[in-house]
N, C-alpha and C positions, 0 to 999 in steps of 0.2 A: 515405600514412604518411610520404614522404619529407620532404614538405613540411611535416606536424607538427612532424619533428626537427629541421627545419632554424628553424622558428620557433621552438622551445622553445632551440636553440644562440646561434642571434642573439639574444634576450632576454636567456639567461646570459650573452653578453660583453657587451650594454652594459650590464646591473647590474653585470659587475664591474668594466669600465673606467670606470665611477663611482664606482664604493664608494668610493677613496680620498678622493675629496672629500666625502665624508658620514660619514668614520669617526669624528670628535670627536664632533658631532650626534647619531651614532647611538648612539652611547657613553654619551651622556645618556638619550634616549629609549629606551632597552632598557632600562636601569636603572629606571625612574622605569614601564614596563610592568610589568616583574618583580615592583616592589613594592607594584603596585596587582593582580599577578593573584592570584585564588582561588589557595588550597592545595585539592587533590582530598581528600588524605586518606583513603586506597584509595578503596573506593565511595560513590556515592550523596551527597557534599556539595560539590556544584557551582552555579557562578551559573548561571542561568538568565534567558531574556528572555522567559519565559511572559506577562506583563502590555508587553508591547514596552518593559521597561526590564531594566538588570541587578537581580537580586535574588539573593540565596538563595535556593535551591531548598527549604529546611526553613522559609523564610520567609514563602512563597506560600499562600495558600490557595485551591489547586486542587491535586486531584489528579495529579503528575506523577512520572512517573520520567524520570530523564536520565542520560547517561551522558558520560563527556569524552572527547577524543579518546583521551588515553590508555588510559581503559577498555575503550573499544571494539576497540583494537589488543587489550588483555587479553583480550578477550571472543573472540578471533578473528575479529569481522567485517569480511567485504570484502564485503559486497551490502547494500543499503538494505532488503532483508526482511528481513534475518537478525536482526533486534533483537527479533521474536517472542518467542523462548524467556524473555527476560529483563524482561518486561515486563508484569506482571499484568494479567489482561485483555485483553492484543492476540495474535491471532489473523493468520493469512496464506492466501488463498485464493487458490492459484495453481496453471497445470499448464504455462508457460511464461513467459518476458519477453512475451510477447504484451499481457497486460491483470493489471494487480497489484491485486487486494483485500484490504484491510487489515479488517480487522474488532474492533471495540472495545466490548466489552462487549456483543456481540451485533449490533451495528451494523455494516451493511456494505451495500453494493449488491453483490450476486451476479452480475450481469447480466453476461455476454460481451461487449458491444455496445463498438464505438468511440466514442461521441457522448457515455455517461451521467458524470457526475461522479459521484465519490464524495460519502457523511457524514463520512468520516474525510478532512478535507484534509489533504494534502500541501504542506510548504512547505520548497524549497528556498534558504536564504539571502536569507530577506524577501520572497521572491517564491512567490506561489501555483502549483503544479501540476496544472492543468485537467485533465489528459489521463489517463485511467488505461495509456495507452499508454505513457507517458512517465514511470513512478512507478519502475518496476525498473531497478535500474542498479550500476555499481559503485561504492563507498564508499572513498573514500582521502583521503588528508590533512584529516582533518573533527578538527573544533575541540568539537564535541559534539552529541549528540542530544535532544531532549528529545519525552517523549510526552505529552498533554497529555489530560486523561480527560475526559468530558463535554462538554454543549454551550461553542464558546467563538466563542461568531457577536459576541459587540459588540465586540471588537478585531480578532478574524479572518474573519468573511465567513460570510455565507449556508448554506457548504457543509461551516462544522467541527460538524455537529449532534451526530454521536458523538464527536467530540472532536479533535485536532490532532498530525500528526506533526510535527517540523522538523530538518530539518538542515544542520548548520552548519557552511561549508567554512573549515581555517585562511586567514584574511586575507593582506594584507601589513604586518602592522604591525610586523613586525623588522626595526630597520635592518642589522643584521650580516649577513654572508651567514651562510645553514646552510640545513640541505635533507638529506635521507636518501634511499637508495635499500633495497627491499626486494625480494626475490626468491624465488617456492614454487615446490615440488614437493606435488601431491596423488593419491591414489589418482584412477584412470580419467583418467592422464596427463594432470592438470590442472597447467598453468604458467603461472606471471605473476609480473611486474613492476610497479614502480610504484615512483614517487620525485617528491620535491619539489625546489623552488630557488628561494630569497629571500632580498631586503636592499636595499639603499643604491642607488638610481640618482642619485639630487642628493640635494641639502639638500632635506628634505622629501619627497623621491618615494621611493615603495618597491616592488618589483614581486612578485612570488610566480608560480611554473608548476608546476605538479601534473599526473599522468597516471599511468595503469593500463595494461597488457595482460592479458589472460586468454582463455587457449586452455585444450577441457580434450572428450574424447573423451566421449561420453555414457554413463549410466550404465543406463540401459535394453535391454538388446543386443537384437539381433532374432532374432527365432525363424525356425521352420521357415515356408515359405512368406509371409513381409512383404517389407517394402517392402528390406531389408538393411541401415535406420538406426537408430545405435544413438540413444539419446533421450536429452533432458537437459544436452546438451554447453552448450559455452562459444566464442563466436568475436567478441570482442568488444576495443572499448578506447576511452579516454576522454580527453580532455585539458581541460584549465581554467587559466585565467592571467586573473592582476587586478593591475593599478594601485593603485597608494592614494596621496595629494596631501596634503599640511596644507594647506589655505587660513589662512594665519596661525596665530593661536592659538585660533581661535574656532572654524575649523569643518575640515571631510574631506569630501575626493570619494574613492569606491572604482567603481570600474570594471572587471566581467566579460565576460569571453569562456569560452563552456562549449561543447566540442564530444564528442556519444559517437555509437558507432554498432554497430551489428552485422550480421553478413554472415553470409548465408544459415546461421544454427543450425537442424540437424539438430532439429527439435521438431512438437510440433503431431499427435501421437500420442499413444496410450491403452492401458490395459488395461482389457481387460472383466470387471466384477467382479460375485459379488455376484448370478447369474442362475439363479434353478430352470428349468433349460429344456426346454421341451415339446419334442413328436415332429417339429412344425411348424420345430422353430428358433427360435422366438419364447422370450419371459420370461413366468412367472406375474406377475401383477397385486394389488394388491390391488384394492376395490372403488372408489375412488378413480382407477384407472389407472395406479398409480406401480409399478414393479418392486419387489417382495417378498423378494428373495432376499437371503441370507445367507452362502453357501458357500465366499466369499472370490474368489479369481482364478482363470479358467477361460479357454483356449481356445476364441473365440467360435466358430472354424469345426470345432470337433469335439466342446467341451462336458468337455474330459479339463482338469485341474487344470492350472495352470500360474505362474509366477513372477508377483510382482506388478513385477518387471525387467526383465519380458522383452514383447517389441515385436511384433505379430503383424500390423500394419496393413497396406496392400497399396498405399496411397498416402504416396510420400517427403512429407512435413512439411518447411517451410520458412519462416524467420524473417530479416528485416530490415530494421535500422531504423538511422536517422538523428535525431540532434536537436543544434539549435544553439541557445543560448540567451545572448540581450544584454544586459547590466545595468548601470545605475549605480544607485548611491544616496550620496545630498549626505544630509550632516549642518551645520546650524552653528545656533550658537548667538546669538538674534537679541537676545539682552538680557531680556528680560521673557519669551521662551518660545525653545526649543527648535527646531531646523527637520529634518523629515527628510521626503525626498524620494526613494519608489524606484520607478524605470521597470524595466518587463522587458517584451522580445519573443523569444516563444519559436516555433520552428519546427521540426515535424515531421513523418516522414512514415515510412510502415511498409509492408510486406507482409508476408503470411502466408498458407499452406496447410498442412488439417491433413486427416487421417484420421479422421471423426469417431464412427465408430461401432466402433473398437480393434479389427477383426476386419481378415482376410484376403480379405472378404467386401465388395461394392460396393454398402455401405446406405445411408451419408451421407460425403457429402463437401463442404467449406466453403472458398472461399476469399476473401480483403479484402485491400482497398489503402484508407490513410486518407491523407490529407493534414490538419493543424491546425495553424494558427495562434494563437495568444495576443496579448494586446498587454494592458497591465496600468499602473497609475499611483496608486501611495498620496501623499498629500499627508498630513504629522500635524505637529501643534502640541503641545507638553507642554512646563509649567510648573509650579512646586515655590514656592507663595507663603511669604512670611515665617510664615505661619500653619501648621495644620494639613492645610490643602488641598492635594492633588497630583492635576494632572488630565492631560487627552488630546482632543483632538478632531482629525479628521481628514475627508478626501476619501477616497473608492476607486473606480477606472472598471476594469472588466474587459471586453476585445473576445475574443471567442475565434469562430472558423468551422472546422467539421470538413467535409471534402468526403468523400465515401465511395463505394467501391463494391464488393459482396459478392456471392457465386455459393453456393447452395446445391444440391447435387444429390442425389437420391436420398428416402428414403422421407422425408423431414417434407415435400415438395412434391407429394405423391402425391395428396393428396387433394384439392389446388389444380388440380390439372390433371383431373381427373375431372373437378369440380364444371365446368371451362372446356368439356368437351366434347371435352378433350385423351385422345388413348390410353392417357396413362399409362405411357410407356415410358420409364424412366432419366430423367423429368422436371427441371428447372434451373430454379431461379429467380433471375434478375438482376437485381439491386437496386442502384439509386443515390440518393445524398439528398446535399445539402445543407446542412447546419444552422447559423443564423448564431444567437450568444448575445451580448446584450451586458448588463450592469449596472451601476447604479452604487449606491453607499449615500456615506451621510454617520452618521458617530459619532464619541458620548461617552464619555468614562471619569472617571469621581472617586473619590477615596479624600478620608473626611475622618475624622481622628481625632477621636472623641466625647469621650475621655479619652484619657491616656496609655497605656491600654490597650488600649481599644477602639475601633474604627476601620469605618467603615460603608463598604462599595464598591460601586458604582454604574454600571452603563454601560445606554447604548441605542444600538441603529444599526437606521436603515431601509434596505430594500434594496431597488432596483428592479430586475425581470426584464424583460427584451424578447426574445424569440426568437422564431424562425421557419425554419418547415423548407419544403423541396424534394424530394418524393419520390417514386420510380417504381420498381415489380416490375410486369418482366414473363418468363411464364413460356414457356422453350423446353421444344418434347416432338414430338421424330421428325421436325427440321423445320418444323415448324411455331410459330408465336409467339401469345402473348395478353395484353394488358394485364390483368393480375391487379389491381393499386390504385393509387391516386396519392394524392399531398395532395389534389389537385383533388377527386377520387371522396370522399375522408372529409367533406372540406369543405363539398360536395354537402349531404351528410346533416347534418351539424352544423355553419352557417355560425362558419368564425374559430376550425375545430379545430384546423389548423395553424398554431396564434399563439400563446403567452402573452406577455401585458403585465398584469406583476402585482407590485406591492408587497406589503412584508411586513415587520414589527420583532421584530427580537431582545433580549433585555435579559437583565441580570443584576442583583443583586442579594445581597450576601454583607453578614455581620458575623462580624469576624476579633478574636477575644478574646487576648492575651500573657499567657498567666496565671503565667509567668514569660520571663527571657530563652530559655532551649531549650524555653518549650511554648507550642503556639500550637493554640485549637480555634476551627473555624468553621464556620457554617450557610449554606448559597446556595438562593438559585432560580435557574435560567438556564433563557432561552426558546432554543430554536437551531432554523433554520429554515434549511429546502433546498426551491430551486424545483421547478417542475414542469420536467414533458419528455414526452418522444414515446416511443411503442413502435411503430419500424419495422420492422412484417412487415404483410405482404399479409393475412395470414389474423385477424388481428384484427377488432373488430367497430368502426366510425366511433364508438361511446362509449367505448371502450379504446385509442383511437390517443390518448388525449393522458392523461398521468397529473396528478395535484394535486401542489402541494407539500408537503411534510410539516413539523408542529411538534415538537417535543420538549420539555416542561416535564419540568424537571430539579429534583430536591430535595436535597440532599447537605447531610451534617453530617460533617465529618472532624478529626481530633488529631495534631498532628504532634509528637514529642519527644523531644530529646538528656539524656545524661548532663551534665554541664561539661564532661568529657575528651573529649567528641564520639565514646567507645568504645563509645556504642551511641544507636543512634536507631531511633527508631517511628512510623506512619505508617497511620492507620487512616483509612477510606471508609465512610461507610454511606451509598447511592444509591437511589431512588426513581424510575423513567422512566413519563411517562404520552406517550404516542405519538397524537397525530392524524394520519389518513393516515399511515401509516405505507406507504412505498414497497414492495412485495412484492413479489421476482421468484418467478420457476416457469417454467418449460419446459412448456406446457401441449400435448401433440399433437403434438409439434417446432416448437412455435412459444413464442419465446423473451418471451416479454412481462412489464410491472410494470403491478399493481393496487393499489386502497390499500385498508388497513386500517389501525383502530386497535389496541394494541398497551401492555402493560404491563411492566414490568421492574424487580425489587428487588435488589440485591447489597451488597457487604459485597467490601472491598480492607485487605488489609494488607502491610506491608513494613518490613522490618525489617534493619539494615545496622549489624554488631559487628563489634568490634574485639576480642575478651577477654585478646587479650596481644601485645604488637608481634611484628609478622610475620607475623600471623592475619587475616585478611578474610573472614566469613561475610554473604552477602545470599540471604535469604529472604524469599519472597513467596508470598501465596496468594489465592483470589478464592472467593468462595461466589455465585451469581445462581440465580433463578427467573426465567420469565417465558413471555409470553401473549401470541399475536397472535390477534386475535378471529378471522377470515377469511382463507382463500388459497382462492384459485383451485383447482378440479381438472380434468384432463383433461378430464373432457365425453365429446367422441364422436371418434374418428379411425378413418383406415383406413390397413390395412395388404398388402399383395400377400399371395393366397393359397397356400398350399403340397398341390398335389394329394395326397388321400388321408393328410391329416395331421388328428392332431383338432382344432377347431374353439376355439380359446380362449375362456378364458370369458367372460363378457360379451359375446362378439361374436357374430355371423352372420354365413355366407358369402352373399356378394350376387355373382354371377358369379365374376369370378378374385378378388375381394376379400375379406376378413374387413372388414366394418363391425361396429365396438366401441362400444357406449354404455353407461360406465361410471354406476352411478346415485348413487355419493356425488358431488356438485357442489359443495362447498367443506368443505374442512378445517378447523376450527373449534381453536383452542386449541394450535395448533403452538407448538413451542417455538421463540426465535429462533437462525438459523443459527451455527455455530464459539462456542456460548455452553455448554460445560460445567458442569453443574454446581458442581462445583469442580475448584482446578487450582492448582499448586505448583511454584512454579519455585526455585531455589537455586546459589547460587555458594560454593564455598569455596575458597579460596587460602592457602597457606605460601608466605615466600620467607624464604631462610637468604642473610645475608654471612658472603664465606669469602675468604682472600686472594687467590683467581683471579677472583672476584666475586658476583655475586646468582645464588643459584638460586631459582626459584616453580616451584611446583606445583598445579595448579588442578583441579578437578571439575566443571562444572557442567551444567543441565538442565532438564528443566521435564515433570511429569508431568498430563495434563488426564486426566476422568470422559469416560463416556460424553456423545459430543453429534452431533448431527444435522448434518449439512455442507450440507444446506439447510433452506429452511423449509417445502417441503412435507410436511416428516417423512418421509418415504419411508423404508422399513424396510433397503433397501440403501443408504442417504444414511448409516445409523447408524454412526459411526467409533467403536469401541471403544477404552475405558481403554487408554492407554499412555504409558510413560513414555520419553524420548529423553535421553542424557548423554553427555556430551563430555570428554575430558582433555588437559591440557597439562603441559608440562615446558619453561619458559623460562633460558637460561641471560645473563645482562647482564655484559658487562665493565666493572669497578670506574670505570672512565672514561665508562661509559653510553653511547661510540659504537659498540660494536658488540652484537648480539643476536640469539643462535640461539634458535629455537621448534622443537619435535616434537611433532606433537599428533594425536588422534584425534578422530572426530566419530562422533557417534551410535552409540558402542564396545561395544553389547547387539546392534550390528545389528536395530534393532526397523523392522518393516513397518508405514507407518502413511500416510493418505493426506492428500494437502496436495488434492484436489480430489477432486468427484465430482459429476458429472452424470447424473440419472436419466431415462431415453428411452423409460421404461415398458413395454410390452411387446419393444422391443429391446434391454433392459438399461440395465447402468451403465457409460456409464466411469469412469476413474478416471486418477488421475495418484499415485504412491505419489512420496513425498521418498528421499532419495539412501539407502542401506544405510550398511553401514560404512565409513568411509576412514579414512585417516591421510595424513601428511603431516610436509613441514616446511618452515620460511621461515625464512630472514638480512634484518637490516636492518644496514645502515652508518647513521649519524649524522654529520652535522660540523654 
């Protein structure tokens, strides 16, 4: 940390013992920024670079909500999740920084695993984020966010099939110095820091450094007999510093350095929820295999009602990670087209231990170290002819290698070590893999106006996959050892399982109508396509170790439209998803695996952002969806240790010390898809009054969803009930705009409601519930 400070001190004095020399120049250049930046205009009318150019956001036709920096400070957020509530359609499945799933319009990879990519890509400042290890993080000095709905694979990549987060850090494009420092206090002794520093090193050079702290005691406490950690904390901090160069008048280099990390966060714990429990200790079942219950949070090791807060595991949870990430990106301008050029190498690495079965009790225990690599390179040409025509072609190469290695103990390896010949006692399975991915694609984009009004847009990109894994479980039990599987053994069975080399095209296809200056309606098709991949566990069968890739045909027709005074705007979605292969996880027996099916989905987005008298800010938002996955996976047959003199669960029979369970529904048919509500309404409203001491705002906001399944096996304890979550603030700005106090509460109903849930079938569910009530308050300085 010392060395942080000391880099971010030396960077401040040589910007400012150059600023003098750059202060005429910069005097020009801030001017001449200022009068080219967007006005916000409270909410929701911000440029945007959804199509990799600037536009309006009311402009575009794709579904997008964005937010700008300044909102986002509005909005309260310091974490790259936290834009959930505010975002029709995006959903957050998480029970630590471990592994972040974003899910969009039902779309999501559920999967625990270190290795899988998501459908909803993640992109941080032009550069893609492979790693779902590497998605959660803290949010500071960002210039704005944008969500990007549906498939957007011909300008962004193979892996935006449900559609595209991005966010976007402030630059260094101000010559003057200025910079702010901010500093909170939050309920469960949450504290942090963070500030900026930017301007003038020469004529032409500009520098910007940005960082965060955030410590914060966890909000989960621990009960009677756990492990004594409280869950949920915070022990983390981030630093990021860029460059920016004029090459003449034509073109810009910017150049990043990103450094965050976290040290050992108390995490990686559960409550048990959700469980009818037998004599045995075990969960009712349905016929399927999936735990049944409904009763809410229980005490796994006594079955007596309990907080969904409180911590009863028996094993400490522990979280930490590291990531550094290198960028440039050239821009210039070659005369007849446009040049941008961005490289990123991103470097990661993580451990973690959890308690995985939220009891006091020694069922399941997990632990992983990943190591991953990125390396990344867009090459894009765009040009704007005398004509109607505005187009884009580019390169993209992506290297990514995950190295991994994971220990599971306890009852999901029980019946690996039986089937080996093994006793069965406190069984471990030790797994290591390898995984190298690399791809490349080449794509188009065109827009050509048909008329002055109408305008046909067009893109294609092929993508090619190469990957190959390295993989071995073998399982410890009293001593003793056994090769349970390799790549080699699958590969046995089906030569070339451990390989995909597979192409594949994405396309679009829109007609964007003006049927005035504020109203814009348009129709699309967009293909989006995500590679295949592997499911590493031992207990898989050699035709389930490698999954397909999946397609997405997309259909949308949407209307976007302002008053002239810009005092109210509207923004309607109507979506159609037809799903090939569609990627399925489930937890099948404790074995965590993806199968494909096909898969349907129809919804209906609207949002709507007024003004109805200055000083008033209302945005509202709501989302209606159905939808159908033909096939999931069930349970099948597993065992479980038996419990003398206890009754006999059903489905199963005792085979010596064991219950063997052969559940007879073998696949689920017509699930609905995972964090996809029926419907769900989110709302922002804001006052702010001037008064001679300065601005006061007062804000409300929230987002209430329907009943929905938090997986896709439907599992009747997976069911997360209607609820609604709301926030308030009370901002105070002084009339000079450098100084500004916040008081604010989060989630002020205290409603119980859970950001995760995994089903273990006759051992229950866990769960991960989101934070209760807090409050809080932050100062920012400005200069």
């Amino acid at each position: 940390m010392r060395d942080v400070l000391a880099l971010t001190t030396a960077l401040a004095a040589l910007a400012y013992g150059g600023l003098a020399q750059a202060q005429d120049a910069a005097a020009a250049q801030d001017s001449a920024r200022t009068q080219a930046a967007p006005q916000s205009g409270g909410f929701g009318d911000i440029v945007v670079t959804a199509n990799k150019r600037s536009e309006n956001v009311q402009k575009v036709p794709i579904a997008i909500t964005a937010f700008s920096g300044d909102q986002i400070r509005k909005l309260g957020i310091t974490d790259t999740t936290q834009i959930t509530q505010h975002v029709p359609g995006l959903q957050l499945n998480a029970w630590s920084p471990n592994v972040t799933i974003f899910n969009l319009r039902g779309i999501s990879q559920n999967n625990f695993t270190d290795y899988l990519e998501s459908p909803v890509a993640v992109y941080i400042d032009d550069a893609y984020m492979g790693s779902m290890n590497g998605i959660s993080g803290q949010l500071f000095d960002v210039q704005r966010v944008e969500v990007l709905r549906g498939p957007q694979g011909t300008l962004f990549g193979r892996n935006a099939t449900g559609g595209l987060i991005q966010y976007v850090s402030e630059d260094a494009s101000k010559s003057k110095l200025n910079g702010y420092v901010t500093a909170g206090w939050e309920r469960f002794n949450h504290r942090s820091v963070e500030g900026a520093l930017g301007g003038g090193i020469i004529d032409g050079v500009r520098f910007r450094v940005a960082g965060r702290v955030s410590k914060a005691d966890g909000y989960v406490k621990p009960g009677a007999g756990s492990d004594g950690q409280a869950l949920g904390g915070e022990n983390g901090w981030a630093l990021r510093g860029t460059i920016q160069a004029d090459l003449g008048s034509r073109g810009k280099l910017d150049l990043w350095y990103k450094h965050s990390q976290d040290d050992h966060v108390a995490t990686g714990g559960y409550v048990f929820d959700n469980c009818n429990m037998l004599d045995s200790g075990y969960c009712t079942t349905d016929a399927a295999g999936l735990s049944n219950g409904m009763g809410g949070v229980i005490n796994g090791a006594t079955g007596q009602k309990a907080s969904p807060w409180t911590n009863y595991s028996n094993t400490p949870g522990d979280f930490s990670r590291k990531t550094d990430i290198y960028q440039g990106k050239l821009q210039y301008d070659l005369g007849f087209a446009k040049l941008t050029n961005i490289t990123n190498y991103t470097w990661l690495t993580k451990q973690y231990q959890e308690d995985g079965d939220g009891t006091s009790l020694d069922i399941i225990k997990y632990q992983s170290q990943a190591r991953y690599t990125q390396f990344s390179e867009e090459f894009r040409l765009s040009g704007e002819a005398s004509g109607p025509f505005r187009w884009q072609a580019g390169l993209y190469y992506l290297d990514m290698l995950v190295r991994g290695h994971s220990v599971t103990t306890g009852q999901p390896v029980l019946g690996a070590s039986l089937g080996l010949g093994l006793p069965g006692n406190n069984p471990a399975d030790d797994e290591t893999y390898r995984l190298s991915s690399k791809n490349w694609s080449i794509f188009g984009h065109g827009e050509y106006d048909l008329t002055d009004r109408l305008t046909f847009i067009g893109g294609l990109r092929y993508s090619k996959d190469n990957k190959h894994v390295l993989y071995n479980s073998v399982i410890n039990d009293s001593g003793q050892t056994a090769v349970l599987a390799t790549n080699q053994s699958f590969d046995a069975v089906i030569p070339g399982v451990d390989s995909i080399v597979k192409g594949d095209w994405a396309a679009r296809a829109t007609l964007n109508y003006k049927a005035a200056p504020n109203t814009l309606f348009f129709v699309s098709w967009n293909r989006g396509i995500k590679g295949g991949n592997f499911t590493l566990n031992p207990n898989v069968t050699p035709e389930n170790f490698q999954h397909k890739g999946e397609v997405l045909n997309a259909l949308e027709a949407g209307a976007k439209w302002a008053n002239d005074s810009k005092t109210i705007r509207a923004n309607a979605t109507l979506y159609h998803y037809i799903y090939t292969n569609y990627q399925v996880f489930a937890l099948l027996g404790g074995t965590p695996q993806v199968s494909n099916s096909n898969a349907t989905a129809t919804g209906v987005e609207l949002e709507t952002f007024l003004t109805p008298m200055p000083h008033v800010n209302v945005n509202l938002g709501a989302t209606w969806e159905t939808s159908r996955v033909n096939a999931v996976k069930a349970v099948g047959t597993e065992t479980f240790s038996a419990v003398p003199g206890a009754t006999v669960p059903q489905y199963c029979t005792q085979v010596g010390d064991n219950y063997v369970c052969n559940y007879p529904v073998k696949t689920i048919t017509g699930a609905q898809l995972p964090n996809a509500p029926k419907f769900s309404v989110n709302y922002v409203f804001r006052y702010d009054r001037d008064t001679p001491i300065g601005n006061f705002a007062g804000q409300f906001d929230g987002a209430w969803y329907d009943n929905q399944y938090l997986e896709v096996t439907n599992g009747l304890s997976s069911l997360q009930k209607a609820y609604n979550v709301s926030n308030a603030s009370l901002t105070w700005t002084a009339r000079n705009e450098k100084l500004s106090v916040e008081v604010f509460g989060r989630n002020i109903f205290n409603k119980a409601y859970r950001e995760y849930t995994l089903n273990l079938g006759a051992l229950g569910t866990t769960s991960m519930y989101a934070k209760p009530a807090t409050y809080g308050i932050s100062a920012t300085v400005k200069w």
